[in-house]
BAFI-3210 file (N, C-alpha, C; in Angstrom, 3 decimals, decimal comma, padded with zeros to 6 digits):
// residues 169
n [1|2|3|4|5|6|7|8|9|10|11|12|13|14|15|16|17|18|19|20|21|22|23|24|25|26|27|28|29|30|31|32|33|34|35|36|37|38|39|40|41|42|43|44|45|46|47|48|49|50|51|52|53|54|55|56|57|58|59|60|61|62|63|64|65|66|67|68|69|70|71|72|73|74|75|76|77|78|79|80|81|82|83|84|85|86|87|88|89|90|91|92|93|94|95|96|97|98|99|100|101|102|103|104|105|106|107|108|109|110|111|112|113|114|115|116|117|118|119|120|121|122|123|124|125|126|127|128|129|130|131|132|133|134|135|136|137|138|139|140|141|142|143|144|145|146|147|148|149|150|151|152|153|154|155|156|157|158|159|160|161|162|163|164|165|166|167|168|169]
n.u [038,956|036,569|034,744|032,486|032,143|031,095|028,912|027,826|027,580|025,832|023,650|022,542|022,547|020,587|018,654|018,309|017,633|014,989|013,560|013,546|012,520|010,195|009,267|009,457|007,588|004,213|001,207|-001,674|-004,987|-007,310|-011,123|-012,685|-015,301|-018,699|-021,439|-023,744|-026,887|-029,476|-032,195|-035,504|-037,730|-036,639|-035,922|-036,947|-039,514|-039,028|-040,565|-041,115|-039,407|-036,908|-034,392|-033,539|-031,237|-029,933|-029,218|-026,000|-025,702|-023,844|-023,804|-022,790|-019,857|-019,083|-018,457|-016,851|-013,483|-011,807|-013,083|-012,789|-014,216|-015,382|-013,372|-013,925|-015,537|-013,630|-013,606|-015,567|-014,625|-016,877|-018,806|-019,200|-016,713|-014,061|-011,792|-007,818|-006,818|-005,413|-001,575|-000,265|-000,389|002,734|003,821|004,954|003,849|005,537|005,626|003,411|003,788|003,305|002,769|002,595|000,757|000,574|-002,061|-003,570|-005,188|-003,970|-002,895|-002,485|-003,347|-003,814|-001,851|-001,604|000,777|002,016|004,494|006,334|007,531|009,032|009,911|010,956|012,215|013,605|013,468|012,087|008,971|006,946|003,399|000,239|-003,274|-005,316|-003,555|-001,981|-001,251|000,106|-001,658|-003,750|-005,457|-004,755|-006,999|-007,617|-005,439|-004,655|-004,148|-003,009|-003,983|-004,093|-006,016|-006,360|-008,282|-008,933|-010,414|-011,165|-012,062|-011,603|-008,626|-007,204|-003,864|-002,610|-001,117|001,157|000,856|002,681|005,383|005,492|008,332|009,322|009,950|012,387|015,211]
n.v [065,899|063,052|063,139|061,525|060,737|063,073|063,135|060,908|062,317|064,336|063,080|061,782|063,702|065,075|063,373|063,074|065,711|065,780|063,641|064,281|067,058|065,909|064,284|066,166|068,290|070,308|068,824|068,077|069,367|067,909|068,626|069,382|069,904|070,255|069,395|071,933|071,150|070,826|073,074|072,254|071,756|070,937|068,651|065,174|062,832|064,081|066,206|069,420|072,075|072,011|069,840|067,498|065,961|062,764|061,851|059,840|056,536|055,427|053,500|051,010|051,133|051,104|048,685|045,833|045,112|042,927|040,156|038,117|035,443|034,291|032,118|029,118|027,393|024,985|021,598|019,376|016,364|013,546|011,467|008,824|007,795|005,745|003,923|003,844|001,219|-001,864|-002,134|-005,355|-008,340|-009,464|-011,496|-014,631|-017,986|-020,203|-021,732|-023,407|-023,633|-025,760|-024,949|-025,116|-027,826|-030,696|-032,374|-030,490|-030,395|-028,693|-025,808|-024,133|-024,415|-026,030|-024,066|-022,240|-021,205|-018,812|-018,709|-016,426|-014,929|-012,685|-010,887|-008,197|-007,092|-009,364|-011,498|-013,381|-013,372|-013,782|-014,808|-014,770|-015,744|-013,166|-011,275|-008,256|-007,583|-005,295|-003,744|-005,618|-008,442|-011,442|-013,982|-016,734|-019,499|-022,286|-026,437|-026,382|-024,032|-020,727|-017,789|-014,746|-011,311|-007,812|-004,988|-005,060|-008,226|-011,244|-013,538|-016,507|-018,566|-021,135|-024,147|-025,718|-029,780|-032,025|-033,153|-036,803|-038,886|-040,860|-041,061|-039,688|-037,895]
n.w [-052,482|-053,106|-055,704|-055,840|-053,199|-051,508|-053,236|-052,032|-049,613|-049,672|-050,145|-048,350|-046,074|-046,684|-046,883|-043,881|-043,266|-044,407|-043,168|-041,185|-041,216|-041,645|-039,061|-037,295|-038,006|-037,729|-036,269|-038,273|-036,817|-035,432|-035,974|-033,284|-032,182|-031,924|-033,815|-034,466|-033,198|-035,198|-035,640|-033,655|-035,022|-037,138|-037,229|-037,025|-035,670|-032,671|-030,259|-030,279|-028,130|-025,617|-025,592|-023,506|-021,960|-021,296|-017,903|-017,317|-016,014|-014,231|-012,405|-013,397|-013,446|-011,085|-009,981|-008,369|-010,401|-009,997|-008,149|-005,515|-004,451|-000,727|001,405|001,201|003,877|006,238|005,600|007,229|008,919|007,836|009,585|008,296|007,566|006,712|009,177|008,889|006,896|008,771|009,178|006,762|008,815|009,902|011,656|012,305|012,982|015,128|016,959|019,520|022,533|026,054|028,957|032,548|034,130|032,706|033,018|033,702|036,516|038,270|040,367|038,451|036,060|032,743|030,370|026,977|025,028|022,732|020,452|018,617|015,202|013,982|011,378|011,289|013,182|013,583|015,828|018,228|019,333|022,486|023,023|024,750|025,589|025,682|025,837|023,751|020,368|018,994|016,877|017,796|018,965|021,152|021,228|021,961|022,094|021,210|021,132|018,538|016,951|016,838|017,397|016,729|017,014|015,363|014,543|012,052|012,130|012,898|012,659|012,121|012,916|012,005|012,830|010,746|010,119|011,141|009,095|007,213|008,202|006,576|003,891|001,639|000,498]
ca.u [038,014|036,460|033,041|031,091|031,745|031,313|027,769|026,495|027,124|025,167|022,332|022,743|022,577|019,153|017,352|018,077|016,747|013,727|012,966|013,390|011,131|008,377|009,189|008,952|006,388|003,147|000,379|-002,972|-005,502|-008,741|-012,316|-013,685|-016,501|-020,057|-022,453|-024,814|-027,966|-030,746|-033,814|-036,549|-038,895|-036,188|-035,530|-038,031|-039,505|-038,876|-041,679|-040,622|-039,284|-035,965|-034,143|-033,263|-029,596|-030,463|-027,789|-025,196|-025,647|-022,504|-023,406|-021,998|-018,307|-018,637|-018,193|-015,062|-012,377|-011,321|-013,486|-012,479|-015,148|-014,836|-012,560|-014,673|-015,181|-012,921|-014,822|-015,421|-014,962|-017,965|-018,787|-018,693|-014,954|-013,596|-010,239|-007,005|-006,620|-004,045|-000,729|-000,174|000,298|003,766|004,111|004,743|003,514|006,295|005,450|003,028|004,580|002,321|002,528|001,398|000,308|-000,579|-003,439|-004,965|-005,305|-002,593|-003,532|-002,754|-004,374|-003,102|-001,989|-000,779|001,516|002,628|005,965|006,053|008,879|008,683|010,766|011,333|013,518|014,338|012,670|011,033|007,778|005,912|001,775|-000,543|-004,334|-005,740|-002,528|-002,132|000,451|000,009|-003,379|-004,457|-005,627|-005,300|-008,157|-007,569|-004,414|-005,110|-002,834|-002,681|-003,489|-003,821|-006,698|-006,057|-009,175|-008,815|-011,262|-011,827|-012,831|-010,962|-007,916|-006,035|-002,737|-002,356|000,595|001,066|000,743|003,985|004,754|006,231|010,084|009,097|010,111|013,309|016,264]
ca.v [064,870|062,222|063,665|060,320|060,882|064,418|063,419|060,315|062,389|065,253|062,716|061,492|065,044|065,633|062,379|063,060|066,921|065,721|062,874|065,336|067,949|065,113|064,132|067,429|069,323|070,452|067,716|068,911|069,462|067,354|069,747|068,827|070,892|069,576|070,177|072,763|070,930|071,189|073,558|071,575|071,658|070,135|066,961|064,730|062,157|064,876|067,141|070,493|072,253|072,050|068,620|067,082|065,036|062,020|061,243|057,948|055,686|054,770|052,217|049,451|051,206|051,225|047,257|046,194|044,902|041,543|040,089|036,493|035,017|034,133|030,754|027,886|026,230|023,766|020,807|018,651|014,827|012,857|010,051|007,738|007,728|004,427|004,061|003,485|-000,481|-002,243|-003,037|-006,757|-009,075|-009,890|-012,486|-015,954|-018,739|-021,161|-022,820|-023,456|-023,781|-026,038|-024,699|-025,421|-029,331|-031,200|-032,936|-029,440|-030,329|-027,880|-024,482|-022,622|-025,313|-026,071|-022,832|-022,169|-019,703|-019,140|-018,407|-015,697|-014,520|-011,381|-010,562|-006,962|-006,864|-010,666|-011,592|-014,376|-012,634|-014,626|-014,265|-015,987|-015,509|-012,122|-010,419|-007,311|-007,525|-003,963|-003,343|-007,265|-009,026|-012,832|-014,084|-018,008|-020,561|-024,223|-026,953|-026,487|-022,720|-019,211|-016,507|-013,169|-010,184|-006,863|-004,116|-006,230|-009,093|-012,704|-014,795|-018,280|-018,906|-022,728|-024,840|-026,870|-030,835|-032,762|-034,427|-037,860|-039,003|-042,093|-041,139|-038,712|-038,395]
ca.w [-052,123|-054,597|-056,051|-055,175|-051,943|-051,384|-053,519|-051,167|-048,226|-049,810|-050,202|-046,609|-045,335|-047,801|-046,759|-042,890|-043,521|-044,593|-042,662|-039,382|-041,231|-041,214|-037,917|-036,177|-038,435|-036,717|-036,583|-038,452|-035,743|-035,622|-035,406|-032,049|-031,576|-031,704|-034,744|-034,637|-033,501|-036,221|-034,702|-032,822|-036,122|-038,583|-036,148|-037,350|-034,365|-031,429|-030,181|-030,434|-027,213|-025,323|-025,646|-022,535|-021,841|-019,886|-017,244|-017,646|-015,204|-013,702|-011,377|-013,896|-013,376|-009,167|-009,094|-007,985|-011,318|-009,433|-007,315|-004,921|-003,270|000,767|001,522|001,743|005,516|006,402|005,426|008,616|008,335|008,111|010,253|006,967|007,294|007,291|009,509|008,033|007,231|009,365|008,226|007,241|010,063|009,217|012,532|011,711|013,846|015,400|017,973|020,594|024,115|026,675|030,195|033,825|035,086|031,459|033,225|034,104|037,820|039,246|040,539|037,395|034,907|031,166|029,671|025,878|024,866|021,022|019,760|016,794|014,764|013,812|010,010|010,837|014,014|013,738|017,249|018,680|020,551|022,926|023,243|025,415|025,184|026,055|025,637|022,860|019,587|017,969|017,469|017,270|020,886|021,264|021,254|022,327|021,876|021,300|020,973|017,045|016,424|017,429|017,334|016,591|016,754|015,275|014,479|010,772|012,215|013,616|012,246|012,800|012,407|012,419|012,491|009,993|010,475|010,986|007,727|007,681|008,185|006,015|002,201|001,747|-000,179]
c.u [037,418|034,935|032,055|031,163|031,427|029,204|026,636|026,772|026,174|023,778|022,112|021,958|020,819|018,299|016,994|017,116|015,649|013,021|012,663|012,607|010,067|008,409|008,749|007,888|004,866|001,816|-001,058|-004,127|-006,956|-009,662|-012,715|-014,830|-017,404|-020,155|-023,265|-025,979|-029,151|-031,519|-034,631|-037,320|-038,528|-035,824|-037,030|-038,112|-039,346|-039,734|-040,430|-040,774|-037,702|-035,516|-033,742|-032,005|-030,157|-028,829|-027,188|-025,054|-024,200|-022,094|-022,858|-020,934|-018,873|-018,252|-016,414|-014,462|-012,530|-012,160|-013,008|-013,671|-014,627|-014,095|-013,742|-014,707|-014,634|-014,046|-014,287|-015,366|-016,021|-017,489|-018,607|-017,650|-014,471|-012,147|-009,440|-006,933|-005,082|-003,078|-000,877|-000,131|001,275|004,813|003,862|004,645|004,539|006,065|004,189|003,248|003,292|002,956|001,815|001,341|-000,365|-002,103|-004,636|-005,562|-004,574|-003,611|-004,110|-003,286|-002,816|-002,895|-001,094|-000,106|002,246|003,727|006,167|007,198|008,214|010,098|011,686|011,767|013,937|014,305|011,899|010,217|006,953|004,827|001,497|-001,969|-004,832|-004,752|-002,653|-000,806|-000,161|-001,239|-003,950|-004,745|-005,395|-005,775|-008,177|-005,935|-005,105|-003,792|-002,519|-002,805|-003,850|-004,948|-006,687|-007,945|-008,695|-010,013|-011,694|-012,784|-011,675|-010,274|-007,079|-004,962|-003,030|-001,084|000,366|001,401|002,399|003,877|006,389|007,817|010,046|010,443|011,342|014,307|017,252]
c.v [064,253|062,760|062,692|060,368|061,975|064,437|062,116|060,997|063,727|064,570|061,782|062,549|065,219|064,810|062,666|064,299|067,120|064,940|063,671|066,287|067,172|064,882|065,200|068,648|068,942|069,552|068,892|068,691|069,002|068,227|068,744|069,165|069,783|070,064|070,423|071,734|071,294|071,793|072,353|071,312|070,685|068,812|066,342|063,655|062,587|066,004|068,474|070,938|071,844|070,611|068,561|065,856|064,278|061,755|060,192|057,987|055,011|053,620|051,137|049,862|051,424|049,484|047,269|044,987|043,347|041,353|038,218|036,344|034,355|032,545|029,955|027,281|025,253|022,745|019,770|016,980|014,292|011,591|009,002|007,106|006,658|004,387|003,471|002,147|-000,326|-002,449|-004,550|-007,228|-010,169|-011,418|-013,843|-016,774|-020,194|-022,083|-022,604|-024,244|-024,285|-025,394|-024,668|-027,351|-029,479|-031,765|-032,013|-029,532|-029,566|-026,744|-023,778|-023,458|-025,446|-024,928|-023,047|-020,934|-019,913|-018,267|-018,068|-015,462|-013,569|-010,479|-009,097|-006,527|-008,447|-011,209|-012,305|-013,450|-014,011|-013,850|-015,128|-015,117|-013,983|-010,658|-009,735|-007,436|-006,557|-003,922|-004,821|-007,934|-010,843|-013,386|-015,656|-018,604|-022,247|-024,866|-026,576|-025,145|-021,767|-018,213|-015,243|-012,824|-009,124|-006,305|-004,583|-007,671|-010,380|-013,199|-016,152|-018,453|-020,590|-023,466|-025,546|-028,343|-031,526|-033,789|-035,419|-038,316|-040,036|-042,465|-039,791|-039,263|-039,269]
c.w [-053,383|-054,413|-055,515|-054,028|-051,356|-051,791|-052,851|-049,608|-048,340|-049,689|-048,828|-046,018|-045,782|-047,244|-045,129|-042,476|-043,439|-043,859|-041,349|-040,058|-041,198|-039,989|-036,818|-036,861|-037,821|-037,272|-037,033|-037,363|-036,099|-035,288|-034,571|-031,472|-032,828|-032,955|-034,398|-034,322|-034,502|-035,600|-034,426|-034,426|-037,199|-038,135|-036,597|-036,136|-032,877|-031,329|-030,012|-028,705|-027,059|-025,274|-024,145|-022,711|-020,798|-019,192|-017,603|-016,234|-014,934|-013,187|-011,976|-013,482|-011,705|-009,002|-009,436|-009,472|-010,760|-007,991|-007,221|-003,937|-002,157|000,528|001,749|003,024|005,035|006,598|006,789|008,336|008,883|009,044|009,565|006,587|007,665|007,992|008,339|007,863|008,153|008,608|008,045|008,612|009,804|010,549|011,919|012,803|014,037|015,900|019,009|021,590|025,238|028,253|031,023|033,957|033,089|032,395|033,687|035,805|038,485|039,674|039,111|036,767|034,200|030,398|028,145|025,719|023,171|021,264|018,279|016,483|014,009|012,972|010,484|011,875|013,759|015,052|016,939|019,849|020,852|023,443|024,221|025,362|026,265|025,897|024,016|021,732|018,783|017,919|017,321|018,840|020,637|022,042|022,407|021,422|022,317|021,281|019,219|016,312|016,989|016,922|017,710|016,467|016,572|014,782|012,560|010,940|013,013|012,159|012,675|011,932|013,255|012,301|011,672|010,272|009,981|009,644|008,333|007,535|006,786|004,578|002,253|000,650|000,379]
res [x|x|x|x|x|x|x|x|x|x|x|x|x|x|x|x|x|x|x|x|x|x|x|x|x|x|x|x|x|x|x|x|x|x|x|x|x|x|x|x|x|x|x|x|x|x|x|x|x|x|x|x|x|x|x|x|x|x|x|x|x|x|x|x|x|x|x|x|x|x|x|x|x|x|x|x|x|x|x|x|x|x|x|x|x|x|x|x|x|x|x|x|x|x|x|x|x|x|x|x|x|x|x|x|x|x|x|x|x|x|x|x|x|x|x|x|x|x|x|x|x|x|x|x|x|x|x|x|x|x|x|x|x|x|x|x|x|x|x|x|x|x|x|x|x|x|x|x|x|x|x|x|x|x|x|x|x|x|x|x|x|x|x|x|x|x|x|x|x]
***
């Protein structure tokens, strides 16, 4: 065998030896015992006589580690609560339709009736006054426009005024 190796496994063997005698040699043992109280006479500030041990109060360690306070009540809604707004009113005003006797002498009279179009099936809806379109009532039909009421307040859809043939391309 070659000497250098023969002499780093001797110092292998030597360092592990020792490192395991520190590892497993016996720990020195801390003194745990009390000191000797001084006699009553050599205590300076303590009347002479038997000392007394006051108890420890524990009650700080009885509370509980993690504490959650109770759920809050379900809060109730106030009366303050304004409803939801309406959607737009996405009806457009076409036409108003005269029906009944024009001169208003018949049984039924002069009645109006409007003609909406309505974007979002692609429908012509017909109203006439008192009748309901989603949450909106109408209110009155004239010859020229249309009153809506909802829980905001009153609107008019009007027709717009015939413009003239006159001037064109």
């Amino acid at each position: 065998m070659n000497p250098r190796r023969i002499a780093a496994q001797a110092g292998i063997a030597l360092t592990l030896l020792s490192v395991g005698w520190w590892a497993l040699r016996p720990l020195d043992r801390p003194d745990l015992t009390f000191p000797a109280s001084p006699p009553p006479s050599e205590s300076p500030g303590q009347p002479d006589g038997p000392s007394t041990l006051v108890a420890l109060d524990d009650s700080a360690f009885r509370i509980p580690l993690w504490f959650t306070p109770a759920p809050a009540p379900p809060s109730t809604p106030s009366a303050d609560t304004k409803p939801a707004p309406l959607p737009p009113f996405k009806l457009q005003l076409l036409a108003i339709v005269r029906e009944g006797d024009p001169s208003g002498a018949g049984p039924a009279g002069q009645q109006f009736k409007a003609l909406l179009y309505d974007p979002d099936t692609d429908k012509i809806v017909e109203a006439a006054a008192g009748q309901s379109i989603g949450e909106r009532t109408v209110v009155g039909i004239t010859e020229r426009e249309m009153t809506l009421k909802d829980r905001t307040g009153t609107r008019t859809l009007s027709l717009r005024p015939a413009e003239s043939s006159g001037g064109g391309l």
